[in-house]
C-alpha positions as CSV (number, residue, x, y, z in Angstrom):
1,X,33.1,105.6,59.2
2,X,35.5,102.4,59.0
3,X,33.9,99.3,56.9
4,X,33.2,96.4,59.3
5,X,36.8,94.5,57.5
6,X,38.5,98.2,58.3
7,X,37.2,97.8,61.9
8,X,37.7,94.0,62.3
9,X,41.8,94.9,60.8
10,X,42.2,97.9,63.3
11,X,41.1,95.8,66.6
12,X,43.3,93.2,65.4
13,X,46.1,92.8,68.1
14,X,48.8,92.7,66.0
15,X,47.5,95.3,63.8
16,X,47.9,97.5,66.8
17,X,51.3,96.5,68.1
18,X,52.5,96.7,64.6
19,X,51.4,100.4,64.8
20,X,53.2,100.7,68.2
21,X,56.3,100.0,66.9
22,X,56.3,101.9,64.0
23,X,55.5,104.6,66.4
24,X,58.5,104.0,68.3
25,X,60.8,103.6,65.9
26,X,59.6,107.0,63.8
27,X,60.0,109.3,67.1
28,X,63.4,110.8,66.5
29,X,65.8,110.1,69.0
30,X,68.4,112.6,70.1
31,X,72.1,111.0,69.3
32,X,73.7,110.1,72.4
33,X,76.8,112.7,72.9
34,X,80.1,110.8,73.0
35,X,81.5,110.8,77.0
36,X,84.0,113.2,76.7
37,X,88.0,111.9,77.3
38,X,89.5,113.5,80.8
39,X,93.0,113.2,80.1
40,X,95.9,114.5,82.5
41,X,98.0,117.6,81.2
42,X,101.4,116.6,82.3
43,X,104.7,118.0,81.7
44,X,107.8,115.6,81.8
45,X,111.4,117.0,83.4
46,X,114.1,114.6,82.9
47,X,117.6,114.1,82.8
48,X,117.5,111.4,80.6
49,X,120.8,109.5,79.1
50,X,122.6,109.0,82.7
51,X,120.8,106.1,83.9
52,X,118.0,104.1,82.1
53,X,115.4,104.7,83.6
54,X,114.3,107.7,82.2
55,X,114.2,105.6,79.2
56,X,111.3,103.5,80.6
57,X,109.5,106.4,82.1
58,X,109.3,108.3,79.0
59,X,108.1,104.7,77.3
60,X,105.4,104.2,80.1
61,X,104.3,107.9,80.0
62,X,104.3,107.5,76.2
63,X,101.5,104.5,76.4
64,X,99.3,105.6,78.8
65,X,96.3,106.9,77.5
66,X,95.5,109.0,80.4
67,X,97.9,111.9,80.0
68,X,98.1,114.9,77.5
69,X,101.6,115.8,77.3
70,X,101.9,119.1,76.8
71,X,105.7,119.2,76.7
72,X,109.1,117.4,78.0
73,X,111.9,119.4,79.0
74,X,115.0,118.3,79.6
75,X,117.1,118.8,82.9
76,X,120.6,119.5,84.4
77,X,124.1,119.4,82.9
78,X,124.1,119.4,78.5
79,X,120.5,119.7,78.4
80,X,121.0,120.2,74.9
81,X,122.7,116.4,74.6
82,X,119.7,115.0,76.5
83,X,117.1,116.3,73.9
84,X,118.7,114.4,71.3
85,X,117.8,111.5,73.5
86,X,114.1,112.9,73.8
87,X,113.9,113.3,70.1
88,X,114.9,110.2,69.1
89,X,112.6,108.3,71.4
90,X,110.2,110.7,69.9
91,X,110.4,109.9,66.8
92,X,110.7,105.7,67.1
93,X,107.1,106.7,69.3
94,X,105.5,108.3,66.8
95,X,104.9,111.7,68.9
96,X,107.1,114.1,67.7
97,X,103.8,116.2,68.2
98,X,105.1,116.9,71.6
99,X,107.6,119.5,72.1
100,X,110.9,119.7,73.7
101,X,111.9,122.1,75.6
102,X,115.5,122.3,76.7
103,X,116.4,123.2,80.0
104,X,118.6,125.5,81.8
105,X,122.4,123.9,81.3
106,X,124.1,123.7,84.5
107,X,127.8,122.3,85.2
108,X,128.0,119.0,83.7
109,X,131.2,117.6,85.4
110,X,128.6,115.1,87.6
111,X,126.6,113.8,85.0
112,X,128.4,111.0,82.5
113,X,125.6,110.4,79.6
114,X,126.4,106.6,80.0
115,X,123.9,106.1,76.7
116,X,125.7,108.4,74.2
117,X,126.4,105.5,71.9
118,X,122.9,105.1,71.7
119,X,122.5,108.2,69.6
120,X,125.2,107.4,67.1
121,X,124.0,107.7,63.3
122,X,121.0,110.2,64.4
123,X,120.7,113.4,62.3
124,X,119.0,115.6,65.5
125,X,119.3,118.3,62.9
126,X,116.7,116.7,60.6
127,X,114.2,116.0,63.8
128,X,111.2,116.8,62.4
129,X,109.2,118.2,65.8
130,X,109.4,121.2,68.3
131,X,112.6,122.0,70.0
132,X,112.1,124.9,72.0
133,X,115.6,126.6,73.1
134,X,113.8,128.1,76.5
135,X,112.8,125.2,78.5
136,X,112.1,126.8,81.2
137,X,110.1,129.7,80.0
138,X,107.7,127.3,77.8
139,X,107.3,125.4,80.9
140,X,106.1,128.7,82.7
141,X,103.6,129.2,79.9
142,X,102.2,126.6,79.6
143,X,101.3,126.6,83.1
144,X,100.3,130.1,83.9
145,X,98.2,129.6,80.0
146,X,96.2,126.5,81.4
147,X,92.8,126.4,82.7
148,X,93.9,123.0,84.2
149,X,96.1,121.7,86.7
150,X,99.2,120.6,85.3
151,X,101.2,117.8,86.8
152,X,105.2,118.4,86.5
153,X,106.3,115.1,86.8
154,X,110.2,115.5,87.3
155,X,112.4,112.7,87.5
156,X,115.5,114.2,87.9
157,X,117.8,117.0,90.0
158,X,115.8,120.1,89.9
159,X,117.5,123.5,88.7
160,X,114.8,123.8,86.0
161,X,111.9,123.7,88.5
162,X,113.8,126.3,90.8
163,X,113.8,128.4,87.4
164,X,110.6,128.3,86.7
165,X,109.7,129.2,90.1
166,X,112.2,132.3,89.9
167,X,110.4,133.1,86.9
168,X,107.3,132.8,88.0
169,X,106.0,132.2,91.1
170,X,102.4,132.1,90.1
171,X,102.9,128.3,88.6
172,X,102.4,126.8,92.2
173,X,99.0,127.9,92.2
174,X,98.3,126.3,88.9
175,X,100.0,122.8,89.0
176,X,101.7,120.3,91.0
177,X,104.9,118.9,91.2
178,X,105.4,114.6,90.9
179,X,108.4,113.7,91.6
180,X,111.4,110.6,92.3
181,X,113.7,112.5,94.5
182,X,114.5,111.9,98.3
183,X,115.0,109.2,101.1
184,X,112.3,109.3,104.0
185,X,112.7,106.3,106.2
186,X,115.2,104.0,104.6
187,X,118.0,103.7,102.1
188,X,118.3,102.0,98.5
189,X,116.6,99.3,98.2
190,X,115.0,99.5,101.5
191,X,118.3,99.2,103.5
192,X,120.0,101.1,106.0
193,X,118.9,104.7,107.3
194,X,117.7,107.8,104.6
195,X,120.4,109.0,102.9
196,X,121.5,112.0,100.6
197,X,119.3,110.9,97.4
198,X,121.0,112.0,93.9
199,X,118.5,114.1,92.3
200,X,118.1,116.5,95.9
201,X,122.5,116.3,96.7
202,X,123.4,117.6,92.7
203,X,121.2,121.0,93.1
204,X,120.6,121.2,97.0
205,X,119.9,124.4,96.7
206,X,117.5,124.3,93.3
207,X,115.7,121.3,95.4
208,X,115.2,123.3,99.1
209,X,113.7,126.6,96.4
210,X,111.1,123.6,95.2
211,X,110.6,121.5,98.3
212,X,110.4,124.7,100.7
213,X,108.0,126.4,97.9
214,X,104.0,126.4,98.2
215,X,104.3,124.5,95.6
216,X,102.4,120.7,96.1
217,X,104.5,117.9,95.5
218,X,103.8,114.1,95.4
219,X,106.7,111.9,96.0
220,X,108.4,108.3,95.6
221,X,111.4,108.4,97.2
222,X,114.2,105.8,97.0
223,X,111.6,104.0,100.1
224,X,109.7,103.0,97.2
225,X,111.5,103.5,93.7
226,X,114.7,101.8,94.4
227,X,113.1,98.4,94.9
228,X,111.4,98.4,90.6
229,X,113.4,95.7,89.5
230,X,111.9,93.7,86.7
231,X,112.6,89.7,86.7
232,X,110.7,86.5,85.7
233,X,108.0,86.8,83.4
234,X,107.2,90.3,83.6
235,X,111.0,91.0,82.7
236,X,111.2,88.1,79.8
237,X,108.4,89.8,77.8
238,X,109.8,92.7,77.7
239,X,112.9,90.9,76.2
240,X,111.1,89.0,73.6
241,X,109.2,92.1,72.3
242,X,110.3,92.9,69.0
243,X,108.6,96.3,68.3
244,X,111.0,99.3,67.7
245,X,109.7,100.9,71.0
246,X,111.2,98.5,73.2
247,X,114.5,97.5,70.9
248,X,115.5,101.3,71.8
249,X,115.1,100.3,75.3
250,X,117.1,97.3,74.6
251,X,119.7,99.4,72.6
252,X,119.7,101.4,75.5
253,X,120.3,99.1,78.0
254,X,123.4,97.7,76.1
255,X,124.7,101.0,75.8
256,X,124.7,101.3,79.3
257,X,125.8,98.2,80.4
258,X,128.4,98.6,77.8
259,X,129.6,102.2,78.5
260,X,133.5,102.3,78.6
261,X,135.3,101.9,81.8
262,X,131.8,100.2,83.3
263,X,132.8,96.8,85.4
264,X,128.8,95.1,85.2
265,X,127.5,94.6,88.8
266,X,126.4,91.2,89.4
267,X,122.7,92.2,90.1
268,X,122.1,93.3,86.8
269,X,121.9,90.4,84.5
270,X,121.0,91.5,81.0
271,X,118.9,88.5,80.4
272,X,117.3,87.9,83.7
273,X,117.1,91.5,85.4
274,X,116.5,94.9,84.5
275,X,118.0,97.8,86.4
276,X,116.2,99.5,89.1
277,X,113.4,101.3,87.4
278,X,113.2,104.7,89.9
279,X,111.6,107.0,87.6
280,X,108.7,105.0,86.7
281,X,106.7,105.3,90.2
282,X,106.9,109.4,89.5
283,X,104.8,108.3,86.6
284,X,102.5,105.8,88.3
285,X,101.7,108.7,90.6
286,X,100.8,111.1,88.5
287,X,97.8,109.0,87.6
288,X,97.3,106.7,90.8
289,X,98.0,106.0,94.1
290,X,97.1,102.6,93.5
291,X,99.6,100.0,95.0
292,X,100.9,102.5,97.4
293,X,100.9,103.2,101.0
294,X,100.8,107.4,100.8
295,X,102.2,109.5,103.9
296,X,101.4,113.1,104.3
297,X,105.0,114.5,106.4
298,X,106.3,118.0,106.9
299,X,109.4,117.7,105.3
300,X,112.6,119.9,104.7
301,X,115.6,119.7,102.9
302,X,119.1,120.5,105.0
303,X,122.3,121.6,103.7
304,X,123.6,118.2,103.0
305,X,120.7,117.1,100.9
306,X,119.0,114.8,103.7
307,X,115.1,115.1,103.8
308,X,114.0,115.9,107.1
309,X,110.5,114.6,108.7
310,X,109.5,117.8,110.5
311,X,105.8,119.2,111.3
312,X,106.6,122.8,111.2
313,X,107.9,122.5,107.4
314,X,105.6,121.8,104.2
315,X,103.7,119.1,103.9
316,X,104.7,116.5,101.1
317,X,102.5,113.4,100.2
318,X,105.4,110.7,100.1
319,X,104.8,107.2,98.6
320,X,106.5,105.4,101.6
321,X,105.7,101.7,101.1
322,X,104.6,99.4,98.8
323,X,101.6,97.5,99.4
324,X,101.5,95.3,96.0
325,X,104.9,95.7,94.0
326,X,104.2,92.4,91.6
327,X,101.0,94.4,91.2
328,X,102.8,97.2,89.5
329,X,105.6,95.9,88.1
330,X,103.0,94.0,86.0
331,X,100.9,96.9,84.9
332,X,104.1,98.8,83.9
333,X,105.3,96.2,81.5
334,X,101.4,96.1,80.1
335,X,101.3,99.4,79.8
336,X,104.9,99.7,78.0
337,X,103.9,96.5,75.1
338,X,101.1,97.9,74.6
């Protein structure tokens, strides 16, 4: 039995609510299981060092945190010249955890490298990451390996997609293609009728293998690509950004606009425009539709490289129109200083 002062202390209010807390805070709590990260497996195909571009979609696929890049292969004429590119950019990034894979070397009289300066006083032989000498066939493994979907977001003409495919025709049930490549309902920069877009009229054949494969494919064609130029704002801070990421942008700008035998077109202004930024949509869309007006068309590819709308061929998801460009164009360049 309690004493009358036990039994006056226990039917004290705060006596109990003291011993409700304590209760509380002494039942062991499970620890709350961290949400796990979904991030995209990707694998990047591009021709980098011809135009600049590629340069800004490797930076923009380098800063988003969405994607797990699971390699980056390099595509069409000296493949082995463009990994140097890859690797350098790799290593100024801090992700020479990702390898390189180079791709299948094709003629090389088309392509100029308008950025080889840029790679002057780099040791490539001292690169301290993966180079893999099969592009193609690492590409394949990975794919037919994964117990994802892998997006093959390729930027460029297509000969090491077509090889992959040859190799293994399994890999368009187990990933998707992204892709800049094409001309739907207009021209460059939204003039004048479709026409014969670079990356399909190089390889026509290596693009009607991919295009007329089961292979899915999302698309920005030049409808939508050829209109990313970068001005005002946006485009001044990337120009006052000082970090080494976007100095080898810079650097590779100036190697462009500098290449030998180049006469600068008056709508590229180093120090009020950038270039046209194509290849940077095929990224955009391989994490988002956002800012996009998305068309679903049966489309082939004819002998002269043309893409043709017709409802007996595949069906392609094309990224037609734009239905907020500032709204992009601003998200890429946050994305890029990050």
């Amino acid at each position: 039995m309690f004493s009358s002062a036990q039994n006056r202390v226990m039917n004290n209010p705060k006596y109990l609510l003291t011993i409700f807390l304590l209760a509380i805070i002494c039942v062991p709590v499970p620890a709350a299981s961290p949400e796990p990260e979904v991030k995209i497996p990707v694998i990047f195909d591009t021709d980098i060092a011809d135009d600049i571009d590629d340069m800004w979609a490797l930076a923009y696929l380098l800063k988003c945190p969405d994607f797990d890049i699971k390699l980056i292969t390099t595509a069409s004429g000296d493949t082995a010249l463009r990994a140097q590119f890859v690797a350098k950019t790799l290593e100024i990034y801090n992700r020479t955890d990702i390898p390189i894979g180079i791709g299948k070397k094709t003629e090389s009289g088309v392509h100029k490298y308008h950025q080889k300066s840029w790679l002057e006083g780099y040791d490539y032989k001292k690169y301290p990451g993966t180079i893999i000498e099969d592009g193609v066939k690492a590409m394949v493994d990975i794919i037919m390996a994964s117990n994802k979907n892998i997006k093959v977001i390729a930027v460029g003409p297509l000969p090491n997609l077509a090889a992959a495919l040859e190799l293994e025709p399994g890999i368009a049930a187990k990933s998707e293609v992204i892709g800049m490549q094409g001309s739907i309902y207009v021209g460059h920069q939204g003039k004048g009728k479709p026409v014969a877009e670079w990356n399909i009229r190089t390889y026509i054949k290596e693009a009607q293998k991919v295009f007329h494969s089961p292979w899915p494919m999302t698309i920005t064609p030049l409808d939508t690509c050829s209109l990313v130029m970068l001005d005002g704002e946006n485009y001044q801070r990337f120009l006052k950004c000082t970090t080494p990421e976007m100095q080898a942008i810079q650097e590779s700008y100036k190697a462009w606009l500098e290449r030998p035998g180049h006469k600068p077109e008056k709508r590229f202004d180093y120090n009020n425009t950038s270039t046209i930024l194509y290849d940077t949509v095929a990224i955009h869309l391989a994490r988002s539709f956002d800012y996009l007006e998305m068309e679903t068309l049966g489309t082939k590819i004819d002998d002269k490289g043309y893409c043709l709308i017709d409802p007996d061929a595949k069906n392609i998801n094309w990224a037609v129109k734009w239905k907020d460009l500032d709204g992009f164009e601003k998200s890429l360049v946050d994305a890029i200083l990050k």
